[in-house]
Structures are given as structure tokens and as C-alpha cells.
C-alpha positions, 0 to 999 in steps of 0.5 A: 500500500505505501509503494501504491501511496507513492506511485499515486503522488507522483501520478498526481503531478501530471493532473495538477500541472495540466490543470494549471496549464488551462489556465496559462494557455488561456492567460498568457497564450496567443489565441490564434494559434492553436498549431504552432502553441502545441508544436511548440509544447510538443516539440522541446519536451520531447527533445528536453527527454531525449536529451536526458534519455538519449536512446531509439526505438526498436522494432514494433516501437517505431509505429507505436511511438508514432500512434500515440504520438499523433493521438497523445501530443499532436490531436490531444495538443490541437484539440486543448488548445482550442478548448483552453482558449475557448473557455473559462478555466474551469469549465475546460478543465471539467469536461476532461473528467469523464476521461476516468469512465471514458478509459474505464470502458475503452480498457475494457473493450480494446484489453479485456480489463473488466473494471472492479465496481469500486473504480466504475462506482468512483469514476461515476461519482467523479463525473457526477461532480464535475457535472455539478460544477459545470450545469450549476454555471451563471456563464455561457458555454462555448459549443465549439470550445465544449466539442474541442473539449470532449473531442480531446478527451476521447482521443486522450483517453484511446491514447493512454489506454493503448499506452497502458496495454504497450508497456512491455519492451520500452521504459517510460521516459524514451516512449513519452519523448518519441511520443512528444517527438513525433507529434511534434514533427508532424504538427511543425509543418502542418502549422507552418503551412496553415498558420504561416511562419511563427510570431516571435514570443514576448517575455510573458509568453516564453515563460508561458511556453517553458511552464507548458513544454517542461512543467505541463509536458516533459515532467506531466507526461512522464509521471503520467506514464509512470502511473500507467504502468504502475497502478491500475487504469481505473486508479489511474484515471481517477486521480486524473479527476485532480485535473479538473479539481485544480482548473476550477480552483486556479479559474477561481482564484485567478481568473474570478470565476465563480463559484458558489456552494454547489461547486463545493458540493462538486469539489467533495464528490470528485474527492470521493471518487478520487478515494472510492478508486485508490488501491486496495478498493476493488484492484483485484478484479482489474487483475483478472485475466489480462488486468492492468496493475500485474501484468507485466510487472518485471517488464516494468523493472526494465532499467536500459533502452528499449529492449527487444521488441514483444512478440504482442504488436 
């Protein structure tokens, strides 16, 4: 339990910092340049990654890397951007916790992984109070901003679920930077051709996109990566919930959204998803048969470059 405490806590990183990213992206970011906003967060995390984990792919990894870079960095990077920018903090932040149900059901379909009743009852608890939040607003809602939104968090949660089932043959820091690599290589020329050539940063921008590229990207994304083959996936993705949790506190503080006591009542509800789906509650059923947390466990110990590549592609 104390090793599962842990592996939660840095799991919890990735959440609170891309939580915080809605609010910078929507504050300190150019609004019309979704493209280049996310090949530039794409691009130098990854670099940053491969800098301090200088290794290649092998074998199957070359088109997996490829996969989950164009669902996990380039679509998932475009689609948030949009959202950001289109809604208030909190609102963008909500609709990414129906991603814990969402992968829950993905898991199950794509790997077998029937979902243990406490993490489905969590996840449904969650959403319940972030649905809270989000009906119980005075402000309008940007449709097109809700449908980058959603749009973003299926894409998102098809990308960890495949990321959760490939952990054999690869340690975690080489596969997130070919991820990040390879989104950003495909987003470069398509935001060059769409967005023309890219405006100079002022100082407040750089800033902004070194807290999104190495706070919200490098570090987020491999502490993400980590939990994923670390704990279960309907664990996993009910800590996620902390994403929306810290967007609506941050719209709050900072950007003087509202929030009144039917927040407070949804803030509690994804507190208690959050604590319905940590270990110990039901993880033995996501262990049946192909479950997430024990299969591939000594691959996880793997301490060199990519291995050889698995015989399941």
C-alpha cells in the first residue's frame, strides 16, 4: 500500500500541472494559434527527454511511438488548445473528467480489463461532480470550445489506454519523448503551412511556453506514464479527476470565476471518487485475466533502452 501511496503522488503531478496549464494557455497564450502553441509544447519536451534519455526505438516501437504520438501530443495538443482558449478555466478543465469512465470502458473493450465496481462506482461519482460544477454555471458555454473539449478527451483517453496495454519492451521516459517527438514533427509543418511562419514570443509568453513544454509536458507526461504502468487504469484515471479539481480552483482564484456552494458540493464528490478508486478498493478484479496493475510487472523493472521488441504488436 505505501509503494501504491507513492506511485499515486507522483501520478498526481501530471493532473495538477495540466490543470494549471488551462489556465496559462488561456492567460498568457496567443489565441490564434492553436498549431504552432502545441508544436511548440510538443516539440522541446520531447527533445528536453531525449536529451536526458538519449536512446531509439526498436522494432514494433517505431509505429507505436508514432500512434500515440499523433493521438497523445499532436490531436490531444490541437484539440486543448482550442478548448483552453475557448473557455473559462474551469469549465475546460471539467469536461476532461469523464476521461476516468471514458478509459474505464475503452480498457475494457480494446484489453479485456473488466473494471472492479469500486473504480466504475468512483469514476461515476467523479463525473457526477464535475457535472455539478459545470450545469450549476451563471456563464455561457462555448459549443465549439465544449466539442474541442470532449473531442480531446476521447482521443486522450484511446491514447493512454493503448499506452497502458504497450508497456512491455520500452521504459517510460524514451516512449513519452518519441511520443512528444513525433507529434511534434508532424504538427511543425502542418502549422507552418496553415498558420504561416511563427510570431516571435514576448517575455510573458516564453515563460508561458517553458511552464507548458517542461512543467505541463516533459515532467506531466512522464509521471503520467509512470502511473500507467504502475497502478491500475481505473486508479489511474481517477486521480486524473485532480485535473479538473485544480482548473476550477486556479479559474477561481485567478481568473474570478465563480463559484458558489454547489461547486463545493462538486469539489467533495470528485474527492470521493478520487478515494472510492485508490488501491486496495476493488484492484483485484482489474487483475483478472489480462488486468492492468500485474501484468507485466518485471517488464516494468526494465532499467536500459528499449529492449527487444514483444512478440504482442
Amino acid at each position: 500500500m505505501e509503494a501504491s501511496f507513492r506511485w499515486i503522488l507522483l501520478t498526481a503531478v501530471a493532473p495538477v500541472a495540466w490543470g494549471a496549464n488551462y489556465y496559462v494557455t488561456r492567460e498568457f497564450l496567443p489565441a490564434d494559434r492553436p498549431l504552432w502553441g502545441a508544436a511548440l509544447r510538443a516539440l522541446p519536451a520531447g527533445l528536453l527527454l531525449l536529451a536526458l534519455r538519449p536512446r531509439r526505438p526498436r522494432g514494433v516501437w517505431w509505429w507505436r511511438s508514432a500512434l500515440l504520438g499523433l493521438l497523445n501530443t499532436a490531436g490531444f495538443f490541437v484539440l486543448l488548445y482550442i478548448a483552453s482558449q475557448s473557455l473559462a478555466t474551469g469549465v475546460a478543465a471539467t469536461v476532461m473528467a469523464a476521461s476516468p469512465l471514458a478509459m474505464l470502458l475503452l480498457a475494457w473493450a480494446l484489453t479485456a480489463a473488466r473494471p472492479a465496481r469500486a473504480h466504475l462506482l468512483g469514476a461515476l461519482v467523479g463525473l457526477g461532480g464535475v457535472g455539478l460544477m459545470l450545469l450549476t454555471r451563471a456563464e455561457p458555454v462555448s459549443l465549439p470550445g465544449l466539442a474541442a473539449s470532449a473531442a480531446a478527451m476521447l482521443v486522450s483517453s484511446l491514447g493512454y489506454v493503448l499506452a497502458g496495454r504497450w508497456r512491455d519492451g520500452a521504459d517510460v521516459l524514451t516512449t513519452t519523448a518519441w511520443q512528444l517527438v513525433a507529434g511534434g514533427v508532424v504538427l511543425l509543418p502542418l502549422a507552418a503551412a496553415v498558420e504561416g511562419p511563427p510570431v516571435a514570443p514576448t517575455g510573458r509568453e516564453l515563460l508561458a511556453f517553458g511552464y507548458v513544454a517542461v512543467v505541463a509536458t516533459a515532467l506531466a507526461f512522464t509521471a503520467w506514464f509512470a502511473g500507467l504502468r504502475r497502478l491500475p487504469p481505473g486508479t489511474v484515471g481517477l486521480v486524473g479527476l485532480l485535473n479538473p479539481l485544480t482548473g476550477v480552483l486556479l479559474g477561481t482564484a485567478l481568473a474570478g470565476e465563480g463559484f458558489g456552494p454547489a461547486q463545493a458540493a462538486g469539489l467533495l464528490l470528485v474527492l470521493a471518487g478520487v478515494a472510492l478508486g485508490r488501491p486496495g478498493r476493488g484492484d483485484r478484479g482489474d487483475r483478472g485475466g489480462r488486468g492492468a496493475a500485474g501484468e507485466g510487472a518485471a517488464e516494468d523493472r526494465v532499467r536500459g533502452a528499449v529492449a527487444t521488441p514483444s512478440r504482442r504488436s
